[in-house]
RODO-2510 file (C-alpha; in nm, 4 decimals, decimal comma):
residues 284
     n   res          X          Y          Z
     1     x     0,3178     2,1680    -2,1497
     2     x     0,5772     1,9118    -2,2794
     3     x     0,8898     2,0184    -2,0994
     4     x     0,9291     1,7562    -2,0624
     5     x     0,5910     0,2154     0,9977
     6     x     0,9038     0,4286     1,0944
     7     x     1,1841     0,3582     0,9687
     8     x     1,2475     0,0211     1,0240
     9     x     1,5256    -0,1297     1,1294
    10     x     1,7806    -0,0825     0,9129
    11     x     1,9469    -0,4160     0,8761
    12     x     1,6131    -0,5985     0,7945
    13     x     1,5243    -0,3381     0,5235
    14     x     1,8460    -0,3372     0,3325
    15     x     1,8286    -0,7586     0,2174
    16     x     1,4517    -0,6173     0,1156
    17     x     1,5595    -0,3239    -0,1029
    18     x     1,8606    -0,5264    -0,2388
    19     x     1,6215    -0,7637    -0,3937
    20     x     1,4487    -0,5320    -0,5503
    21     x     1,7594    -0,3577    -0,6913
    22     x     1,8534    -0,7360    -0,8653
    23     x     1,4507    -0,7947    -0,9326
    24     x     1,3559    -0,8452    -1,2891
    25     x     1,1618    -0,5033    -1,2589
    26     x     1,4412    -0,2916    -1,2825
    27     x     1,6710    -0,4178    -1,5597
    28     x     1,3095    -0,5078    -1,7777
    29     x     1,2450    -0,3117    -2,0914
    30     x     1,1696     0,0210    -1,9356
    31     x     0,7675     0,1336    -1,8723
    32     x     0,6955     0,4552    -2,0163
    33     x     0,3834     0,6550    -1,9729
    34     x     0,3176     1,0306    -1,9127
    35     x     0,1938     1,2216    -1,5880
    36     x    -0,0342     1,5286    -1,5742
    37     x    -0,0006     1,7608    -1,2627
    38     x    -0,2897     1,9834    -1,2610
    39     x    -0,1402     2,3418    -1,1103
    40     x    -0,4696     2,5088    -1,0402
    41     x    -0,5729     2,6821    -0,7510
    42     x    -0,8863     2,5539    -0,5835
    43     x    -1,1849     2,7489    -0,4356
    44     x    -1,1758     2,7345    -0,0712
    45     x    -1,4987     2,5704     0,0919
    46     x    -1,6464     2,5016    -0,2273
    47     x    -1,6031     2,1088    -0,3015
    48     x    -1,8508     2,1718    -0,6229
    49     x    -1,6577     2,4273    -0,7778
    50     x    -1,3491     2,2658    -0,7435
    51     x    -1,4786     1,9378    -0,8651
    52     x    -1,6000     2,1267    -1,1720
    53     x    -1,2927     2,2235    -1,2106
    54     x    -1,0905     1,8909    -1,1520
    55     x    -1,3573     1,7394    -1,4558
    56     x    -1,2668     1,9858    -1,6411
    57     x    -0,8731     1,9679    -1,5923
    58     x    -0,8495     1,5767    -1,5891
    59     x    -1,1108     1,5559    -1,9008
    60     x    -0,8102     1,8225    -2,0792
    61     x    -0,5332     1,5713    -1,9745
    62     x    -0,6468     1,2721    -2,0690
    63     x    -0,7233     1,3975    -2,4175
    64     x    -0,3817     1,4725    -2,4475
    65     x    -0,2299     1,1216    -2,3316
    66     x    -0,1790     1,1558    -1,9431
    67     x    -0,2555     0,8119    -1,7467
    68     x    -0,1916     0,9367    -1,4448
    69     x    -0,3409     1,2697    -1,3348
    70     x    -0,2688     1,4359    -0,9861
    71     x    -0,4000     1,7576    -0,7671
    72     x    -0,2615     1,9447    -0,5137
    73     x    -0,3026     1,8734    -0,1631
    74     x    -0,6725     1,9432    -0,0152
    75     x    -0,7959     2,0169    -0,3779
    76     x    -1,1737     1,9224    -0,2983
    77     x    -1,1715     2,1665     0,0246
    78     x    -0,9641     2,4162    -0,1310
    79     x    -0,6890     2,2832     0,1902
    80     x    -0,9124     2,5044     0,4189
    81     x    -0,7537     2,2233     0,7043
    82     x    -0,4828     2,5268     0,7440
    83     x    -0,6656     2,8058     0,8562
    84     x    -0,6675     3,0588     1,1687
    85     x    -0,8864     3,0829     1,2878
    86     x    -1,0703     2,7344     1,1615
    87     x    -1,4358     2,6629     1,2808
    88     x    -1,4161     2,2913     1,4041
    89     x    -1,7913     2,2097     1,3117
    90     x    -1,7110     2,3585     0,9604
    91     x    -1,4279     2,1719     0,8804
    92     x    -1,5656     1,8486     0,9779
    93     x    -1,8928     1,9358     0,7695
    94     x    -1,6852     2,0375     0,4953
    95     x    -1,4872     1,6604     0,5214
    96     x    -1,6214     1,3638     0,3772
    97     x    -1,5287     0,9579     0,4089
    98     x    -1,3332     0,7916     0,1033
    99     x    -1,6317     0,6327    -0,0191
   100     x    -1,8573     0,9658     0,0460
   101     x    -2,0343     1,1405    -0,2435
   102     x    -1,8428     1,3708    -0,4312
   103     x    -1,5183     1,1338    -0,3769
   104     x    -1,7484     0,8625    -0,5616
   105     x    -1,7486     1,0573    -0,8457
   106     x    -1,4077     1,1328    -0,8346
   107     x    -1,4065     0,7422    -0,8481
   108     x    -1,6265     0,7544    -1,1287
   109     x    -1,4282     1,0322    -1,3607
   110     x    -1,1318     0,7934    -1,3038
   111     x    -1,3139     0,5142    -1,4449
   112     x    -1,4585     0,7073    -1,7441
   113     x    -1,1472     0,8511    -1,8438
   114     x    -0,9412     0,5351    -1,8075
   115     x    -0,6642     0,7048    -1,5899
   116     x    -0,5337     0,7025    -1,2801
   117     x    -0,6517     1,0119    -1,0808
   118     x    -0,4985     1,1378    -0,7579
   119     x    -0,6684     1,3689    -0,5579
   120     x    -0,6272     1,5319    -0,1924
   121     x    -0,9406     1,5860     0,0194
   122     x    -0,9888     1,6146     0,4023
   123     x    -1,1007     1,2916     0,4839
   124     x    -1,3720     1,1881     0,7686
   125     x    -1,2448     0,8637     0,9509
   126     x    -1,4851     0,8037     1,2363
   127     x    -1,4827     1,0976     1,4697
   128     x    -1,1535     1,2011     1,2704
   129     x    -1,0076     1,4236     1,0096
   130     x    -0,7025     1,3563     0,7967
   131     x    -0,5264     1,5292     0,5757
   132     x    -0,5377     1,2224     0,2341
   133     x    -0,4505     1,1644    -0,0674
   134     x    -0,6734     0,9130    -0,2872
   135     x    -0,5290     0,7822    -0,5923
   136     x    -0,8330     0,5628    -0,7915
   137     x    -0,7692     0,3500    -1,1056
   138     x    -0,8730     0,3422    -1,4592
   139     x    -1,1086     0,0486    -1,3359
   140     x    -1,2477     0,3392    -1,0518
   141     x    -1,1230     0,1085    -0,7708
   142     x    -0,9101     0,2602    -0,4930
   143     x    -0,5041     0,1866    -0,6098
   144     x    -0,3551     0,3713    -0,3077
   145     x    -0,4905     0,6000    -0,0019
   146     x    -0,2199     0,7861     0,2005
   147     x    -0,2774     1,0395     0,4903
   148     x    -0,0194     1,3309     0,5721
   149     x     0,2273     1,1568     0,8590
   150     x     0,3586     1,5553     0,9435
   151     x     0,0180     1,7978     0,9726
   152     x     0,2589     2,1014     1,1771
   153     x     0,0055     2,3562     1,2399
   154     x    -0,3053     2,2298     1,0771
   155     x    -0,5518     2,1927     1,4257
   156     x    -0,8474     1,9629     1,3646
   157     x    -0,6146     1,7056     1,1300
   158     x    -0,4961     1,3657     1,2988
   159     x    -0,1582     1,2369     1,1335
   160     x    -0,1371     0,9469     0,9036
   161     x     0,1682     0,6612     1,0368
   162     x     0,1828     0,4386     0,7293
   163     x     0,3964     0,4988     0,3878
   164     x     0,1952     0,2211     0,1485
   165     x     0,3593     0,1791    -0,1863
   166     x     0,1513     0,0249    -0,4313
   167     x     0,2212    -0,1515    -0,7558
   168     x     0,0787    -0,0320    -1,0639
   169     x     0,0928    -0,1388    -1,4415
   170     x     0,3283     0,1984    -1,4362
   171     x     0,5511     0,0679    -1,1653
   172     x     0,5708     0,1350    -0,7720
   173     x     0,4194     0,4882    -0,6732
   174     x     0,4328     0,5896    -0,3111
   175     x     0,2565     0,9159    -0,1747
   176     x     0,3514     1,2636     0,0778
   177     x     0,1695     1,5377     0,0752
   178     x     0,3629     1,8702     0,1206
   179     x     0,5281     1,9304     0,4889
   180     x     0,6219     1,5593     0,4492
   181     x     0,8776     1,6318     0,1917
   182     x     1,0657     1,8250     0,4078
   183     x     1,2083     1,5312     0,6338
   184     x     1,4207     1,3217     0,4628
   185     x     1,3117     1,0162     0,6112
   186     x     0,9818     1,0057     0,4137
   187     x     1,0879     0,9567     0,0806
   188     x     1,3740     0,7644     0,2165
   189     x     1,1709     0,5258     0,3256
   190     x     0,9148     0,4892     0,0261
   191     x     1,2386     0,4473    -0,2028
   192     x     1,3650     0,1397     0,0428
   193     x     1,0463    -0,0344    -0,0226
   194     x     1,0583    -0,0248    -0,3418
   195     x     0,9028     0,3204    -0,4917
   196     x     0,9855     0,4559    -0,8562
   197     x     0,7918     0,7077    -0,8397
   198     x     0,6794     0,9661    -0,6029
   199     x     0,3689     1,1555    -0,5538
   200     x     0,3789     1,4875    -0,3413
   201     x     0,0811     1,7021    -0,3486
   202     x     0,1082     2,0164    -0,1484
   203     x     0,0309     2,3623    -0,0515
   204     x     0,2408     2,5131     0,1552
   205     x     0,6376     2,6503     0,0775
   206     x     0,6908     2,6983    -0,3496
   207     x     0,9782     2,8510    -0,4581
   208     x     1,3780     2,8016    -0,5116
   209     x     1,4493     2,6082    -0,2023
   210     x     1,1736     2,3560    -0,2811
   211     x     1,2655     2,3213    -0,6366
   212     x     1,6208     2,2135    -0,4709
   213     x     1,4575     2,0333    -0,2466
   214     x     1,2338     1,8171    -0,4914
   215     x     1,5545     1,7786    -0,6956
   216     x     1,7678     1,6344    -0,3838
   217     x     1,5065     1,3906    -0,3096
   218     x     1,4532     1,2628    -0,6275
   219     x     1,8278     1,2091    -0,6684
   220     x     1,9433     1,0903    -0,3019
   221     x     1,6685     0,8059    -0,3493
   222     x     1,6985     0,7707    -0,6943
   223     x     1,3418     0,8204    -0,7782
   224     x     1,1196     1,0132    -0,9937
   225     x     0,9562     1,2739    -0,8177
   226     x     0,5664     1,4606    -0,9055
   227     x     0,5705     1,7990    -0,7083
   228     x     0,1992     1,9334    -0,7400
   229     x     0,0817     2,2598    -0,5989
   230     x    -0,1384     2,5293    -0,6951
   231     x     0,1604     2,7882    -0,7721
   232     x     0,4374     2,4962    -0,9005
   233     x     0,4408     2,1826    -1,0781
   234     x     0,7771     1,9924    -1,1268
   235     x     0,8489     1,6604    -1,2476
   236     x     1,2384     1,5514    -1,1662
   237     x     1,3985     1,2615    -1,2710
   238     x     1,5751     0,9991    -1,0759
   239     x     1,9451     1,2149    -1,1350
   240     x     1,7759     1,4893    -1,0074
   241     x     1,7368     1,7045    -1,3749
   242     x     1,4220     1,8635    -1,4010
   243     x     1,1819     1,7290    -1,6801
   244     x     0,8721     1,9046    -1,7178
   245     x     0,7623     2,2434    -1,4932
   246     x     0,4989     2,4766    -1,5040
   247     x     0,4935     2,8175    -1,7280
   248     x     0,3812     3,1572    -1,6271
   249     x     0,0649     3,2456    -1,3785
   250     x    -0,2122     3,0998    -1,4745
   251     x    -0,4379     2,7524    -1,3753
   252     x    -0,2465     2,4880    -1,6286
   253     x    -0,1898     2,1348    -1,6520
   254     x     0,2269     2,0580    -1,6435
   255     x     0,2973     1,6982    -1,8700
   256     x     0,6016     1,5236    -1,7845
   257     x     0,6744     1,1765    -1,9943
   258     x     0,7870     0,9378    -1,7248
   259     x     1,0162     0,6359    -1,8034
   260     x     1,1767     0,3890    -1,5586
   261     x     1,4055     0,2358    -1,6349
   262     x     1,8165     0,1385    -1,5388
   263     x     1,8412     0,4794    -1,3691
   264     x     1,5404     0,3877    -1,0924
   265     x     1,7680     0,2572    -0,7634
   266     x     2,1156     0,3027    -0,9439
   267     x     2,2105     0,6556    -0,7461
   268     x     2,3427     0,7219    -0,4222
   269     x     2,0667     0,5368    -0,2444
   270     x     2,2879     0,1723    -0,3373
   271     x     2,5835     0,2793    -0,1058
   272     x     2,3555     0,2927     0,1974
   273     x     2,5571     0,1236     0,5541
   274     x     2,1897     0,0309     0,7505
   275     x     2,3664    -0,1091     1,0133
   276     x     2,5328     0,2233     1,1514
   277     x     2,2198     0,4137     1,1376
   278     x     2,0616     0,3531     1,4787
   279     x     2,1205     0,6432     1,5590
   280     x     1,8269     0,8440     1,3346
   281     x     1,5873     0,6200     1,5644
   282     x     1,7344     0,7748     1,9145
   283     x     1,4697     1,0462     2,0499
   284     x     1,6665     1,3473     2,1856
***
């Protein structure tokens, strides 16, 4: 529906993000293209169901114009990562590696539908599991891979460290995935090096205080923001207004026309003092 490592140290970062803020990028014509959150809830265990059903969902968005389709967090597994009590031999069978099977022909729908397709999946890394986000190009090559930095409770996962932001013919995306949202920091730093748009599939908390939430960070860092989860899409614009949103109870797939432009970088975000922030790095 059309409704539309760390932190690093702060004085090195700001001369960064300032040069982006002057870079040709943001005062270009403006890049417009439209995003498809898919707000469907996933079976849990069954990676072939739920694959059926991302085809099916991604095949429905593309037809209507989306280049860049997104899931909600642990989509393939049905984000069984979570659970109490949660088998360890299970979970790890029920993982796979980015280039495993099934996530090759998530690789593969991307390439036959010419989009870009993000999708969350419990990923096997070694003798590891993380909670990821895969985001694979129209060309089915991997654009951007981003593991959850803040698992909380969820046992058997092993916490991501890195914030990538990637460029993209549709401007600089960076990734969280759900509790990640909820520390400022995050999406604080993705919008200092350089991010226009942000990705955050989840699962956990919907409701009022995340819609305010989603709206605050997508204002504060003067971003677009993609809020995917089985019970809530939103899609907020960099002054924080709400754009496109999900409708009712049912499975659906939430449009929102993206464009950046003049208002990417131009909030709140441009008054930030770096140099008398030392104090967010203290451990107490």
């Amino acid at each position: 529906m059309m409704d539309g490592r760390e932190i690093g140290a702060g004085m090195q970062l700001l001369p960064v993000f300032a040069l982006l803020l002057a870079s040709p990028a943001v005062s270009a014509a403006p890049v417009e293209f439209v995003v498809a959150g898919l707000r469907v809830v996933p079976d849990r265990w069954d990676k072939e169901s739920n694959f059926r059903k991302l085809d099916h969902y991604a095949r429905e968005a593309a037809a209507r114009g989306a280049q860049v389709v997104i899931t909600p967090e642990g989509f393939l597994d049905g984000y069984v990562g979570n659970d109490r009590p949660l088998d360890k031999d299970k979970y790890f069978a029920v993982a796979e590696a980015l280039d495993g099977p099934l996530m090759g022909r998530v690789r593969e729908l991307a390439r036959e539908l010419k989009i870009y397709l993000a999708v969350g999946f419990p990923e096997l890394r070694g003798r590891q599991i993380y909670n990821s986000v895969a985001v694979f190009g129209p060309d089915g090559r991997t654009v951007s891979h981003y593991s959850k930095t803040h698992c909380g409770g969820e046992l058997w996962n092993t916490e991501g460290s890195a914030f990538p932001v990637v460029s993209t013919p549709f401007g600089r995306w960076g990734t969280l995935i759900c509790l990640d949202r909820q520390l400022p920091e995050t999406a604080r730093i993705l919008a200092i090096k350089g991010a226009q748009m942000i990705l955050i599939p989840s699962y956990g908390m919907h409701g009022e205080i995340n819609d305010v939430l989603m709206r605050a960070r997508a204002y504060e860092n003067s971003v677009y923001v993609v809020f995917v989860h089985p019970k809530r899409c939103l899609v907020v614009d960099p002054k924080g207004s709400v754009i496109s949103q999900d409708r009712g109870d049912t499975d659906q797939v939430v449009y929102g026309h993206i464009r950046l432009d003049e208002r990417v970088g131009r909030g709140p975000i441009r008054a930030r003092r770096p140099e008398i922030y030392g104090e967010i790095l203290e451990k107490r």
